[in-house]
DOSE-700199 format. One record per residue (C-alpha): residue number from 1; residue in three letters; z, y, x. Coordinates in nm, 2 decimals. Each point is the difference from the previous one (the first is absolute). Example, Ala and Ser with C-alpha at 12.3 -4.5 7.8 and 13.67 -1.06 7.14 Angstrom:
{1 "ALA" {0.78 -0.45 1.23}}
{2 "SER" {-0.07 0.34 0.14}}
***
This chain:
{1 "UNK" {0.00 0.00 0.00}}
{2 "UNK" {-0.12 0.33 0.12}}
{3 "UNK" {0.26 0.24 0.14}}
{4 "UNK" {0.08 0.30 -0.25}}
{5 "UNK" {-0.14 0.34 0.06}}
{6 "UNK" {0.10 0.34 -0.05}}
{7 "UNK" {-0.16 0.15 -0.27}}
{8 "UNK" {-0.20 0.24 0.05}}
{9 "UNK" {-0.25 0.24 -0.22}}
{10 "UNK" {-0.26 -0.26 -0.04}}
{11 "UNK" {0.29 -0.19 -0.15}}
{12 "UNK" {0.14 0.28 -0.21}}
{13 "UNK" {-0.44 0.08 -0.13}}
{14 "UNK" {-0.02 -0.34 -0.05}}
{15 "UNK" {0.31 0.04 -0.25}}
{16 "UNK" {-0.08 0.25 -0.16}}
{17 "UNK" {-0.36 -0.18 -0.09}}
{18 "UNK" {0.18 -0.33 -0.13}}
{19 "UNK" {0.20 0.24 -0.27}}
{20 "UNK" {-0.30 0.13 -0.11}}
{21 "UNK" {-0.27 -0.24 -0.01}}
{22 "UNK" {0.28 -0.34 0.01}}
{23 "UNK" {-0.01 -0.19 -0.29}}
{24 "UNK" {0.25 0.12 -0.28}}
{25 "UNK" {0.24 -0.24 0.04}}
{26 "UNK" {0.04 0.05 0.32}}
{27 "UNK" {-0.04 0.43 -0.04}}
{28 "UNK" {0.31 -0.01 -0.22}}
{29 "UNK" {0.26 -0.18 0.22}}
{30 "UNK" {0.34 0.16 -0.06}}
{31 "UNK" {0.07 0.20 0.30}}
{32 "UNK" {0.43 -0.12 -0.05}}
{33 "UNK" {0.19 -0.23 -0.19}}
{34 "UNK" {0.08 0.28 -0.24}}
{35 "UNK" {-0.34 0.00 -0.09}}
{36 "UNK" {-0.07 -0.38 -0.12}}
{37 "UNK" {-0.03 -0.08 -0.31}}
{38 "UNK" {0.14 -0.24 -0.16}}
{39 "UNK" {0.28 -0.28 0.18}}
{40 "UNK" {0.29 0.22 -0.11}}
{41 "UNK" {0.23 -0.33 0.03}}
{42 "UNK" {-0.05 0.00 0.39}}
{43 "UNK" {-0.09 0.41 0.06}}
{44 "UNK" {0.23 0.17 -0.25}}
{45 "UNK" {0.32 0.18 0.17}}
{46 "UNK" {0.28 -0.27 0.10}}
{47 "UNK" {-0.26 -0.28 -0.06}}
{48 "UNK" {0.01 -0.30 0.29}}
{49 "UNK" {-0.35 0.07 0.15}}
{50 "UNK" {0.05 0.34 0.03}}
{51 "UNK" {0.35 0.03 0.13}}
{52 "UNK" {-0.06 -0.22 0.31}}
{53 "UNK" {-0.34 0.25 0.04}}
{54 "UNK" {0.25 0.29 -0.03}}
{55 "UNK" {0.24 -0.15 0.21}}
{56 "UNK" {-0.28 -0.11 0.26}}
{57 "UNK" {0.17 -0.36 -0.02}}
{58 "UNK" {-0.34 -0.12 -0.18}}
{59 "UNK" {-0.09 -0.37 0.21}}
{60 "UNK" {-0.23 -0.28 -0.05}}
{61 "UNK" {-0.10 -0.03 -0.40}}
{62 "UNK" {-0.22 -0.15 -0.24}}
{63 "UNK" {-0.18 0.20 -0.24}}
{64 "UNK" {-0.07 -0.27 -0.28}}
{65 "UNK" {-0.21 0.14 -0.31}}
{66 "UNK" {-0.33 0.05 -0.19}}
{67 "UNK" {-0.29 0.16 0.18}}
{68 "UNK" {-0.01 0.35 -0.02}}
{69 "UNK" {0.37 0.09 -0.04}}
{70 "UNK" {0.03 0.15 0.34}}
{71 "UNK" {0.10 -0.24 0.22}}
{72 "UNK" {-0.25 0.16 0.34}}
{73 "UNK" {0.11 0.38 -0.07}}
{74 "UNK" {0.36 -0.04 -0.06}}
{75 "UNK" {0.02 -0.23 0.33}}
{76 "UNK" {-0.25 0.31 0.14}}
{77 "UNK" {0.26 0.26 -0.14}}
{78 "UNK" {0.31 -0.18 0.16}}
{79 "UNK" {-0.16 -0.05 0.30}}
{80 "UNK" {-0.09 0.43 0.01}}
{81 "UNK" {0.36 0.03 -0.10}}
{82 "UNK" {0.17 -0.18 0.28}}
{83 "UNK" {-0.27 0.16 0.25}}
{84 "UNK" {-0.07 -0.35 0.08}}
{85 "UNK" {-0.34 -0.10 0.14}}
{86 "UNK" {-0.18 -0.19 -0.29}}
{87 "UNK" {-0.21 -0.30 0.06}}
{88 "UNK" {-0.20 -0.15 -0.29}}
{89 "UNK" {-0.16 -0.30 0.02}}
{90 "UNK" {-0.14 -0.27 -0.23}}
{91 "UNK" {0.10 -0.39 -0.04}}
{92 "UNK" {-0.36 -0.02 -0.14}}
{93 "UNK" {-0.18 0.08 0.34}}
{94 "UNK" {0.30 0.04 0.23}}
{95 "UNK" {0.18 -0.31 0.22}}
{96 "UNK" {0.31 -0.08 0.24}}
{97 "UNK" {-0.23 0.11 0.30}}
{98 "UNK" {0.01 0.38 -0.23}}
{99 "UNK" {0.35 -0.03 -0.11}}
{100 "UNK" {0.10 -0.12 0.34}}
{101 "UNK" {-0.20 0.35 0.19}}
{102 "UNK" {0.16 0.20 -0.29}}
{103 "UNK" {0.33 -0.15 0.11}}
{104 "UNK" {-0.05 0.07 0.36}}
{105 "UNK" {-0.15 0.35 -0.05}}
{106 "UNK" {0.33 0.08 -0.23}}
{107 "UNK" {0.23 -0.08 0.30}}
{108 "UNK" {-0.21 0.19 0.24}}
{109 "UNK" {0.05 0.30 -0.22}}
{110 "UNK" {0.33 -0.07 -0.07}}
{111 "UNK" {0.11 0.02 0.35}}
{112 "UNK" {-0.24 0.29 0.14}}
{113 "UNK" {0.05 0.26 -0.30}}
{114 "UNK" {0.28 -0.16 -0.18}}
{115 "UNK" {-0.20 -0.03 -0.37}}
{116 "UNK" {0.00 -0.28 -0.17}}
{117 "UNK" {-0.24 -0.17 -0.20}}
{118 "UNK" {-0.07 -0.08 -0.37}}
{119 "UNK" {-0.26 -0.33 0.01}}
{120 "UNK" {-0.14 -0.02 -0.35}}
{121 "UNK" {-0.14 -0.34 -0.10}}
{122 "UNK" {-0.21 0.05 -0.33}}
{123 "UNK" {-0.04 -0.35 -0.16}}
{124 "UNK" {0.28 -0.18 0.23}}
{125 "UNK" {-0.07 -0.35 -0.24}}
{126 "UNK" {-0.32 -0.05 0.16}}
{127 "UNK" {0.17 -0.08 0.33}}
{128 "UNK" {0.08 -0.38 0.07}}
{129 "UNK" {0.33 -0.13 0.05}}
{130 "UNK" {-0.06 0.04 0.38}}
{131 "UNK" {-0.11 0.32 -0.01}}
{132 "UNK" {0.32 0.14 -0.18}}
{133 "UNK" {0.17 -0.17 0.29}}
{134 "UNK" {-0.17 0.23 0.24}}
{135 "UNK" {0.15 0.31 -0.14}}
{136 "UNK" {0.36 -0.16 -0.02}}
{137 "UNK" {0.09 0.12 0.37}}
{138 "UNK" {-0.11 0.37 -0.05}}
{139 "UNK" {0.19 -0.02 -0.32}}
{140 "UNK" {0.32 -0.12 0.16}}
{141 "UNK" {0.02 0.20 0.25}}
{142 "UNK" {-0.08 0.33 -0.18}}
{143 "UNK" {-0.32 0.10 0.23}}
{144 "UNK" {-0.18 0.08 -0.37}}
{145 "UNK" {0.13 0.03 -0.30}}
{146 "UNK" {-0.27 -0.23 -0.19}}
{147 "UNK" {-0.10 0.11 -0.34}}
{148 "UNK" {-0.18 -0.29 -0.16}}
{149 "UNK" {-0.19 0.07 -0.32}}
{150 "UNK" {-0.07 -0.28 -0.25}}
{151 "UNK" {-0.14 -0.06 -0.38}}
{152 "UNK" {0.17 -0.36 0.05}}
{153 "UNK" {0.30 -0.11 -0.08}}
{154 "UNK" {0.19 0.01 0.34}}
{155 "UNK" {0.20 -0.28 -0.09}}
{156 "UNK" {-0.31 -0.26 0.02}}
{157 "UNK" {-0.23 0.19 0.23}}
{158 "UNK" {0.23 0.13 0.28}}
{159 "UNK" {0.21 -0.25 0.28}}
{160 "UNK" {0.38 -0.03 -0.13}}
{161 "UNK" {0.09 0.15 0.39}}
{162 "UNK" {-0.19 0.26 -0.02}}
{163 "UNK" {0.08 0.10 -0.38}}
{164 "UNK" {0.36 -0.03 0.12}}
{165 "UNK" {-0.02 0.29 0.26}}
{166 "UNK" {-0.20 0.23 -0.24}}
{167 "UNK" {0.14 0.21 -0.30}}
{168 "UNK" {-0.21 -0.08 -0.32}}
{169 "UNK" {-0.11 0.33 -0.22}}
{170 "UNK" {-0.19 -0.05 -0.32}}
{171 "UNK" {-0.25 0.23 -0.14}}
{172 "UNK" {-0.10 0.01 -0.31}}
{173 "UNK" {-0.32 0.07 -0.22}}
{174 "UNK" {0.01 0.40 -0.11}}
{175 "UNK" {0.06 0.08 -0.29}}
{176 "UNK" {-0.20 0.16 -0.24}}
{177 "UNK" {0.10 0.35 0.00}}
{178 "UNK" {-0.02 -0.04 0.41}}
{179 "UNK" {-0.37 -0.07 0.00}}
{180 "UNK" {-0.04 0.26 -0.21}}
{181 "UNK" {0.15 0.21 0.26}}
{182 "UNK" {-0.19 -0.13 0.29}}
{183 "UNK" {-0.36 0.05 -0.21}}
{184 "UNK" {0.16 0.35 -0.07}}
{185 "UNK" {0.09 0.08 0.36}}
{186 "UNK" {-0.40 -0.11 0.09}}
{187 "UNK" {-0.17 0.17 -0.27}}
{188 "UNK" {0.18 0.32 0.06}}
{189 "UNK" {-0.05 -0.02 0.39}}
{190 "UNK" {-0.39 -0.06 -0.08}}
{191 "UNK" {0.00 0.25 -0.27}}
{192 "UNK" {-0.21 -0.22 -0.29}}
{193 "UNK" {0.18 -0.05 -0.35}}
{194 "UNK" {0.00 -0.31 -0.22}}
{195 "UNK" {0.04 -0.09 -0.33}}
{196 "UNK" {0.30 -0.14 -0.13}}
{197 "UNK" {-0.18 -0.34 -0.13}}
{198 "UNK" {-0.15 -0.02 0.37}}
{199 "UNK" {0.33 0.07 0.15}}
{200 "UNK" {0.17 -0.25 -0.24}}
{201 "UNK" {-0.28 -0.29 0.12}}
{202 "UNK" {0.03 0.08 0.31}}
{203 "UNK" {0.36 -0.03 0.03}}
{204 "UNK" {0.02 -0.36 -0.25}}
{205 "UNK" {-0.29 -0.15 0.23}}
{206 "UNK" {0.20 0.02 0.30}}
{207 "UNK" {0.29 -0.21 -0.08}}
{208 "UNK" {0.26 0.17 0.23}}
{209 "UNK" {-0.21 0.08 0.29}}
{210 "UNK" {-0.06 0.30 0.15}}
{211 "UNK" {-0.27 -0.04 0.19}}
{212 "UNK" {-0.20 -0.14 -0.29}}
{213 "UNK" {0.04 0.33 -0.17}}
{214 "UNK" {-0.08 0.20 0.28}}
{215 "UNK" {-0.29 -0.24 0.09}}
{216 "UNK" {-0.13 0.05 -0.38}}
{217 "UNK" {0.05 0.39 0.05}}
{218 "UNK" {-0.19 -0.03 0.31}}
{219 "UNK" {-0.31 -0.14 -0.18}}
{220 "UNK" {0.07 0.21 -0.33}}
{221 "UNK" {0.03 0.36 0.22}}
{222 "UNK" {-0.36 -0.09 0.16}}
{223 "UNK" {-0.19 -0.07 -0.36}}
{224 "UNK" {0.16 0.25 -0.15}}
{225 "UNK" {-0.10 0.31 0.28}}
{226 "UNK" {-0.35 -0.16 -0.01}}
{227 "UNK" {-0.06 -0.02 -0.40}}
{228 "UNK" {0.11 0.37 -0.01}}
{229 "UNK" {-0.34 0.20 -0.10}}
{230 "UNK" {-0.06 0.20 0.24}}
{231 "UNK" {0.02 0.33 -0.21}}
{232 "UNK" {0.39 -0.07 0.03}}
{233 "UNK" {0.09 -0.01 0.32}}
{234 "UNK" {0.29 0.28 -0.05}}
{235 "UNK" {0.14 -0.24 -0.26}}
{236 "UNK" {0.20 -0.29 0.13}}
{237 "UNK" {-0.10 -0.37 -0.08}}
{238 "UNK" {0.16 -0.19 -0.23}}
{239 "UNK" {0.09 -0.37 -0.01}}
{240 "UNK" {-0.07 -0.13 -0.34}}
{241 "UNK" {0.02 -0.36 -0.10}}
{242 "UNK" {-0.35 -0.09 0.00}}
{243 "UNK" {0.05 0.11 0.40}}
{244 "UNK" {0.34 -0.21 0.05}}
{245 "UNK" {-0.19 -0.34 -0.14}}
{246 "UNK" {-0.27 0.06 0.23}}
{247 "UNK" {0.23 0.05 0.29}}
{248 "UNK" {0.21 -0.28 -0.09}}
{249 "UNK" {-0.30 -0.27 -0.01}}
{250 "UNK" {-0.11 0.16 0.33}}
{251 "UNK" {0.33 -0.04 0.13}}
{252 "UNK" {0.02 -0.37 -0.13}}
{253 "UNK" {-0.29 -0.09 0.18}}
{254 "UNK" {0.09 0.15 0.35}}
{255 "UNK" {0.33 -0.14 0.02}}
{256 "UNK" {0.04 -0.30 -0.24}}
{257 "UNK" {0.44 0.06 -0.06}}
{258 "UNK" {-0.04 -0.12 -0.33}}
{259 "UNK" {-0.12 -0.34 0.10}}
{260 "UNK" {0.29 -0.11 0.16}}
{261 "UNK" {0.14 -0.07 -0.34}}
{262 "UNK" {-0.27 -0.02 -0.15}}
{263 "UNK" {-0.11 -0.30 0.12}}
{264 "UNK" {0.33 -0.19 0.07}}
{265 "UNK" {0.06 0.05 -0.34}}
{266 "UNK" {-0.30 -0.17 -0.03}}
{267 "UNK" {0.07 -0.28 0.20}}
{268 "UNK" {0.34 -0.01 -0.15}}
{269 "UNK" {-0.17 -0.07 -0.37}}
{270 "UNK" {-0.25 -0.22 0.07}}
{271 "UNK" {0.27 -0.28 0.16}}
{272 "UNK" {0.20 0.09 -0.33}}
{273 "UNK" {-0.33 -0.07 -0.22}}
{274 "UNK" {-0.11 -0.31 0.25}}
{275 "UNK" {-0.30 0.08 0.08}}
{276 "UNK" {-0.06 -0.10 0.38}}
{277 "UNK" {-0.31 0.13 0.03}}
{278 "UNK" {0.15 0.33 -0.09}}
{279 "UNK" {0.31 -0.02 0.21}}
{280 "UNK" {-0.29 -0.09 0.31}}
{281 "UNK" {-0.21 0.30 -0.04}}
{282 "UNK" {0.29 0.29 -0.04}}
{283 "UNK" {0.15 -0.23 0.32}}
{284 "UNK" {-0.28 0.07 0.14}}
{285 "UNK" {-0.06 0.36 -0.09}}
{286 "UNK" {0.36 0.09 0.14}}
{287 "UNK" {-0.06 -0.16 0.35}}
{288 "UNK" {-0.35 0.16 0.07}}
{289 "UNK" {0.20 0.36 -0.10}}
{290 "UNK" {0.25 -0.07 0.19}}
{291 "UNK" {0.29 -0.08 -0.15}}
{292 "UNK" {0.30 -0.05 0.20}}
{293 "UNK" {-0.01 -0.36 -0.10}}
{294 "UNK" {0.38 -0.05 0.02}}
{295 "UNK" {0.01 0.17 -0.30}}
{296 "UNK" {-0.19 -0.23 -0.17}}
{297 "UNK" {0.20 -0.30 0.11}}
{298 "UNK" {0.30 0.17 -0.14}}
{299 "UNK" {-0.18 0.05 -0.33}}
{300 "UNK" {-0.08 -0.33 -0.02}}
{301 "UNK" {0.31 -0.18 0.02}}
{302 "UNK" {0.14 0.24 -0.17}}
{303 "UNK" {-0.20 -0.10 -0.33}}
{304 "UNK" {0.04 -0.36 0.17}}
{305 "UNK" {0.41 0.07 -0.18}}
{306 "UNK" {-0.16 0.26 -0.30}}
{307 "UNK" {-0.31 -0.21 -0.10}}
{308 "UNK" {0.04 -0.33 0.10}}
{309 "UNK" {0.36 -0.08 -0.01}}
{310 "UNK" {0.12 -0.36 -0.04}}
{311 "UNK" {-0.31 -0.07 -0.18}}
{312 "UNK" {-0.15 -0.11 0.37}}
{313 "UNK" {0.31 0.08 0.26}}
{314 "UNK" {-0.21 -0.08 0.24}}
{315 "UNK" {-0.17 0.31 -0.06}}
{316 "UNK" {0.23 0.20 0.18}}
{317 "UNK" {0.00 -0.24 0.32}}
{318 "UNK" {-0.35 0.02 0.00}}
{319 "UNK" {0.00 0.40 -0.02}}
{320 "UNK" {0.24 -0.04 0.25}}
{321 "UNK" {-0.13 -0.21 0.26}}
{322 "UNK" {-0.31 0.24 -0.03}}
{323 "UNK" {0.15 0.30 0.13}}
{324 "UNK" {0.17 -0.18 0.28}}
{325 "UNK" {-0.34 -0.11 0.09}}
{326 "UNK" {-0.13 0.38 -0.03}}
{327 "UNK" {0.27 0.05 0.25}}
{328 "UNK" {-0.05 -0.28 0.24}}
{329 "UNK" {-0.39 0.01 -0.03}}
{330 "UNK" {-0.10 0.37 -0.07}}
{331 "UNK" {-0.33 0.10 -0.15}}
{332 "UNK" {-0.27 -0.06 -0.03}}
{333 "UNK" {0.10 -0.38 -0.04}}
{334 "UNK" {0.27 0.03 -0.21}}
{335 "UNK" {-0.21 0.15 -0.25}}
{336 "UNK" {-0.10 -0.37 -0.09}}
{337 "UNK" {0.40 -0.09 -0.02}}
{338 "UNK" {-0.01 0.31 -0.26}}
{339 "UNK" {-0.23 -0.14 -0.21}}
{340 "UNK" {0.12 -0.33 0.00}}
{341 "UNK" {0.33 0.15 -0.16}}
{342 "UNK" {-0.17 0.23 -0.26}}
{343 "UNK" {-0.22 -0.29 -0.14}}
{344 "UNK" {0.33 -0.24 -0.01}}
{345 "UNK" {0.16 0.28 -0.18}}
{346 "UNK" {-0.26 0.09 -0.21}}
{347 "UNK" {0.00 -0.35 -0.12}}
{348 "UNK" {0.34 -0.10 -0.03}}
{349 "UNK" {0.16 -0.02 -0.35}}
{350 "UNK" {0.19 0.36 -0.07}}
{351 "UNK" {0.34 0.09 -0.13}}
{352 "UNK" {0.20 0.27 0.07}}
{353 "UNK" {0.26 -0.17 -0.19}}
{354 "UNK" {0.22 0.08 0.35}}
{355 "UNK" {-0.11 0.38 0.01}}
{356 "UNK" {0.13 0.01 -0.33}}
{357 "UNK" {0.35 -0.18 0.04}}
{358 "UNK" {0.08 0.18 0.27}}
{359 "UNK" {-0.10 0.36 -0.15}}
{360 "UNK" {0.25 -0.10 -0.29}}
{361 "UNK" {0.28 -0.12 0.16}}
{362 "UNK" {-0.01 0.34 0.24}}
{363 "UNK" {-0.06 0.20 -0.33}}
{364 "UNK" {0.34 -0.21 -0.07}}
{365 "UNK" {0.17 0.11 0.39}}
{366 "UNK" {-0.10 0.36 -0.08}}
{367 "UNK" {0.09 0.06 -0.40}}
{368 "UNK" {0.33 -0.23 -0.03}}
{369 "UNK" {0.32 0.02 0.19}}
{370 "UNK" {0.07 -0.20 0.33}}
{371 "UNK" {0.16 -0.30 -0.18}}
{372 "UNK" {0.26 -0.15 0.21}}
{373 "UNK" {-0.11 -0.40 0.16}}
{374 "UNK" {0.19 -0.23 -0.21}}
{375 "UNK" {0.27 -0.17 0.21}}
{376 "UNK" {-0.17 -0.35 0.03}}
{377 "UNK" {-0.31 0.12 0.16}}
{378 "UNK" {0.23 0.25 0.27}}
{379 "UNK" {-0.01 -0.15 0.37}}
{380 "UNK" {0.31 -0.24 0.02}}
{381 "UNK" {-0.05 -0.10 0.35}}
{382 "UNK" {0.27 0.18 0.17}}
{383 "UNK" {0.38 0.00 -0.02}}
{384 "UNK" {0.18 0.12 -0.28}}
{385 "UNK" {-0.31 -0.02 -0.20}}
{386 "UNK" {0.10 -0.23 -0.21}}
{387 "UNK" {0.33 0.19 -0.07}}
{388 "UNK" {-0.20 0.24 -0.14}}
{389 "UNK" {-0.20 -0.19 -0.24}}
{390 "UNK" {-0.32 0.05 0.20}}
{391 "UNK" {-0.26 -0.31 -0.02}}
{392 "UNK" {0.27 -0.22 -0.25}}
{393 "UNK" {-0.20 -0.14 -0.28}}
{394 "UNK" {-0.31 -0.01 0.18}}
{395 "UNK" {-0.19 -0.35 0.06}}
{396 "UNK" {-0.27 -0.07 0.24}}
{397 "UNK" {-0.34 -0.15 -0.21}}
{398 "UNK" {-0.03 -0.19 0.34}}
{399 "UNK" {0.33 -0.22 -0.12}}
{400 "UNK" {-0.16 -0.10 -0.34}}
{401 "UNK" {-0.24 -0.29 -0.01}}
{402 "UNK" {-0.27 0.20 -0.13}}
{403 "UNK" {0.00 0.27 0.24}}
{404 "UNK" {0.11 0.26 -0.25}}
{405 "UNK" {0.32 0.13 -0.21}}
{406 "UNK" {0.01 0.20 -0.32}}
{407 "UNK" {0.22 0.32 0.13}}
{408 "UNK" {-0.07 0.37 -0.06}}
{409 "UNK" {-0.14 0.22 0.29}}
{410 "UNK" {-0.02 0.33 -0.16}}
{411 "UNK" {0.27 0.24 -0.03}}
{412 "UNK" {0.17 -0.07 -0.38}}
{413 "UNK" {-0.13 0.32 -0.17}}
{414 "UNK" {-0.36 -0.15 0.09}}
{415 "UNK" {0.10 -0.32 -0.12}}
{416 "UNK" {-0.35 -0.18 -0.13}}
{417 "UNK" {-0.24 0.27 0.10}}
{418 "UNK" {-0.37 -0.10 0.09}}
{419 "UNK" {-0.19 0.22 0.29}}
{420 "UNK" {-0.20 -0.31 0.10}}
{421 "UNK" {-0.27 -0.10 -0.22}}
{422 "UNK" {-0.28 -0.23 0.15}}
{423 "UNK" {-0.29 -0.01 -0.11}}
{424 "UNK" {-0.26 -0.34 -0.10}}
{425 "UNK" {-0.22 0.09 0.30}}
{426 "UNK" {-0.06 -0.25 0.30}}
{427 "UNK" {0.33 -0.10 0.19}}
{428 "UNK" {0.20 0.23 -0.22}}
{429 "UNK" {-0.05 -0.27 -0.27}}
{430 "UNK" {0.22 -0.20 0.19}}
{431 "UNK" {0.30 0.22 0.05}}
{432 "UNK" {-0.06 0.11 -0.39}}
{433 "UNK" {0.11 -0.38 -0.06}}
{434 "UNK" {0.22 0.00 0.23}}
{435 "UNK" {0.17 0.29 -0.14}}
{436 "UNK" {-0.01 -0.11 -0.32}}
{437 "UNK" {0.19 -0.25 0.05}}
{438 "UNK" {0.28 0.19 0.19}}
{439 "UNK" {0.03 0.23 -0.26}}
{440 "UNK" {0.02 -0.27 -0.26}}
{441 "UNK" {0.17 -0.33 0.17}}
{442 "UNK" {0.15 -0.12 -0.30}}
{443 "UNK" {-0.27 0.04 -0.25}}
{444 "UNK" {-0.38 -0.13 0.16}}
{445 "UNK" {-0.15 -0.07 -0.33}}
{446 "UNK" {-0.32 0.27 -0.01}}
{447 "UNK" {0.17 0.15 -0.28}}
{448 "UNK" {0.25 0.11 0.22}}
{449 "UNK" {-0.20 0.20 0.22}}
{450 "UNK" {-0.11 0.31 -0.28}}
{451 "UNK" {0.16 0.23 0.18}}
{452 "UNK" {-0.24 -0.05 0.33}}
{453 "UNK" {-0.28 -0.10 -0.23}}
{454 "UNK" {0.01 0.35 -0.19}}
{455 "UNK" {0.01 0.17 0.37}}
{456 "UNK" {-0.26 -0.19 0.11}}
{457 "UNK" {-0.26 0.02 -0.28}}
{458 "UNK" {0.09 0.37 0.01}}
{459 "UNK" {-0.25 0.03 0.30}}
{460 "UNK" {-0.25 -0.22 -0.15}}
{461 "UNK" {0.14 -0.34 0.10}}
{462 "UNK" {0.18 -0.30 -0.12}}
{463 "UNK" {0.17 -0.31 0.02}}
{464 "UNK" {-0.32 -0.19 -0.04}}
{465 "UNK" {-0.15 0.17 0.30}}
{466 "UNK" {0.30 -0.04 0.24}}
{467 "UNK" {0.01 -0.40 -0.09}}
{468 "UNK" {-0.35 -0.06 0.07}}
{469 "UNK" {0.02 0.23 0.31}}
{470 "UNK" {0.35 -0.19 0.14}}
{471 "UNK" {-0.21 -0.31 -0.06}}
{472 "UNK" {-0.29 0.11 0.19}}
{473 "UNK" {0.26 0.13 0.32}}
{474 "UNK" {0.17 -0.34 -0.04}}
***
């Protein structure tokens, strides 16, 4: 890395060039912290982020949030603020051999003039698990104060050791009346008007991001001075919304943001519907765009639980053993380990039967008291215990014969309730039977079963279905 210069007017030309001809976004930088918009939770006086900037005890963070919240100019901004020397680079094009000459550079300057050095590293979840271990030593020892900058949840994209010696900010999407703002601040500094249907589009299109609304502006500033007859020059333009919908398909087809939902959402569906010819193409579609393909491994075993459920547990292993072999393998072969698992999904018998269960009994945890354990299910393995009533009452299924005791589990005031209701669909049929006659021990006549019969033909199943299907497991 090339040593740094002093500026000099070239430098100081060149600046003055960038703020007028730049592109908006970039124009319209706050010039301090008091002059972002939006992320009042982390920037407001006596908030966490911006005491330790006040304080100048700001370290080594992640900055974990949408796009376009602010991430690169607040990290800019702190670095100004600190007179530190700030160093951006970009997990996308950067590698250890950069990190490691930004390291060495930092050290340099910290000895000969004493400043020390923000390193900002936009997209930080695109660096391997070994590189994140080259910036661990810089980290430690305090060289740089490492600002890492992710859309990804930090907790699954970022090495435990390193997460550990970082603090962890979270931005969030702006808010509507803050977009507003920011297209206000633009338009005023540009000096064109708009509508307030244009402004209103322009501000519901871009779903929290900034930089989408200036980007939009951008495009919306340029037809607008251009459609202007020319008899009114002296007359300022003036966005309308036939201008915004022209900017924003222009901006959808230069930067493609919306796709990133767009089309996992697709993938998402068509693994739901099972349809694996579907589930192959948006697959397919995601890797040639680039999709961090992590992200769709998550997605997938996430539905693997959602979608699938005990209908075909071995859904989830399959999901899973997929994205260990994204890890292990890498792309573009693992693509093929990808596909495997959305055409096993896409085929497996759904339920959400689990998803739902669970979302009922935490409606339960959130909406009802913390009923107390009941004394027979306390732990009764230490001394005294037993003085105390803990575990007494309580009888191991593994001493009965059958492998199971009739006993209550649940605290008493939720004596007989029902969050898990299986459905008639592939393995599930099983457990349906299974728990049927749990429930029920005494009574196994069908007649005795209404109660799960009624549930079951409430999704379009029924007793019928989950015989023949138990027969067909067996």
């Amino acid at each position: 890395m090339a040593e740094e210069r002093p500026r000099d007017l070239f430098d100081l030309a060149a600046e003055r060039e960038l703020e007028r001809r730049g592109p908006l976004a970039s124009r319209m930088r706050p010039r301090d912290l008091d002059e972002v918009i939006g992320q009042r939770h982390l920037l407001a006086p006596g908030a966490a982020l911006r005491a330790l900037v006040d304080s100048g005890a700001i370290g080594s963070a992640i900055f974990f949030g949408p796009p376009g919240t602010g991430k690169t100019t607040i990290a800019r901004l702190i670095a100004e603020a600190g007179d530190r020397i700030f160093v951006p680079l970009s997990a996308v094009s950067a590698g250890v051999r950069e990190v490691r000459d930004a390291i060495d550079r930092a050290q340099r300057e910290l000895g000969a003039t004493g400043r020390t050095t923000l390193l900002f590293l936009d997209e930080i979840h695109r660096f391997t698990r070994a590189q994140q271990d080259a910036l661990l030593p810089g980290v430690e020892e305090g060289v740089v104060a490492l600002i890492g900058a992710t859309t990804e949840n930090p907790f699954f994209a970022l090495n435990a050791s390193l997460l550990s010696r970082m603090t962890l900010f979270r931005f969030s999407s702006l808010e509507r009346d803050e977009l507003e703002a920011v297209a206000r601040r633009a338009l005023d500094r540009e000096g064109v008007g708009i509508t307030e249907e244009a402004l209103d589009r322009c501000c519901s299109l871009a779903e929290g991001d900034a930089r989408s609304v200036l980007t939009s502006l951008e495009v919306a500033i340029a037809i607008a001075r251009t459609s202007r007859p020319s008899a009114s020059v002296t007359v300022p333009p003036v966005i309308d919304l036939t201008i915004m919908e022209g900017a924003k398909t222009t901006r959808s087809l230069r930067f493609g943001q919306d796709e990133h939902y767009d089309l996992i959402s697709a993938l998402i569906k068509s693994m739901r519907g099972s349809d694996p010819d579907a589930a192959l193409y948006w697959l397919a579609r995601l890797i040639a765009v680039g999709e961090d393909p992590r992200f769709i491994a998550r997605r997938m075993m996430i539905l693997a639980a959602e979608d699938v459920g005990n209908a075909d547990p071995l859904a989830l292993l399959v999901a899973t053993a997929a994205a260990e072999a994204l890890d292990r393998v890498g792309l573009p072969e693992a693509s093929l380990h990808l596909a495997q698992a959305a055409t096993y999904l896409a085929l497996a018998p759904k339920s959400n039967a689990t998803a739902s269960s669970y979302w009922r009994a935490s409606a339960a945890v959130r909406e009802l008291p913390g009923y107390a354990v009941p004394p027979h299910l306390r732990d009764g393995h230490y001394q005294g215990a037993k003085q105390l009533g803990h575990s007494i009452g309580y009888t191991s299924p593994h001493d009965d014969p059958r492998g199971w005791v009739e006993g209550s589990y649940l605290p008493e005031e939720l004596a007989g309730e029902r969050f898990y209701q299986p459905s008639s669909r592939g393995r599930e049929s099983v457990l349906a039977e299974r728990l049927a006659e749990l429930r029920q021990p005494s009574a196994r006549e069908s007649d005795s079963t209404s109660s799960l019969s009624t549930e079951t033909m409430e999704s379009g199943n029924n007793r019928g279905t989950r015989s023949g299907s138990k027969k067909a497991e067996q």
